[in-house]
Phi, psi and omega in degrees: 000111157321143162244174169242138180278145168253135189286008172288338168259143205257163215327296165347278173256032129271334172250019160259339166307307182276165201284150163285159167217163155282123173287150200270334178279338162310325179297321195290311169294337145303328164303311191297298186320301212289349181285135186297138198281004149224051161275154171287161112322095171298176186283332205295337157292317133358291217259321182294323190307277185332316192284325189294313174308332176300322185265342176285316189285332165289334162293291194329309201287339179266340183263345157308304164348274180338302204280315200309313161302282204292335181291358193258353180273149189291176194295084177236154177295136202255153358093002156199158175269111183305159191255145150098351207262000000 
């Protein structure tokens, strides 16, 4: 669920903001690793397969996106010391 951002803040600690995740093909490929090599692969893994990759390719292309936008906004100072980095 999106919150609305407020515009006084800028990209930076709007994206110090957001919650972290995992890409969901990273998850499915661990899942594929720990599976026994002989269970089959069904249509219905197939098609769960197909959607997570659909949607992983779709996360990338907004966070390419995202970088491609902050890199071009200019430099200000932020109002808190990011954590993690």
């Amino acid at each position: 669920m999106r919150r609305a951002k407020n515009k006084s803040q800028t990209p930076f600690e709007i994206l110090c903001s957001e919650p972290e995740e995992i890409n969901p093909a990273i998850i499915l490929a661990e899942e594929l690793m720990r599976r026994d090599i002989s269970e089959n692969l069904d249509y219905e893994n197939f098609e769960a397969i197909s959607e997570t990759l659909s949607y992983s390719r779709s996360e990338i292309g907004k966070i390419e996106q995202h970088f491609a936008a902050l890199v071009k906004t200019p430099g200000a100072a932020s109002s808190v010391i990011p954590a993690g980095f």
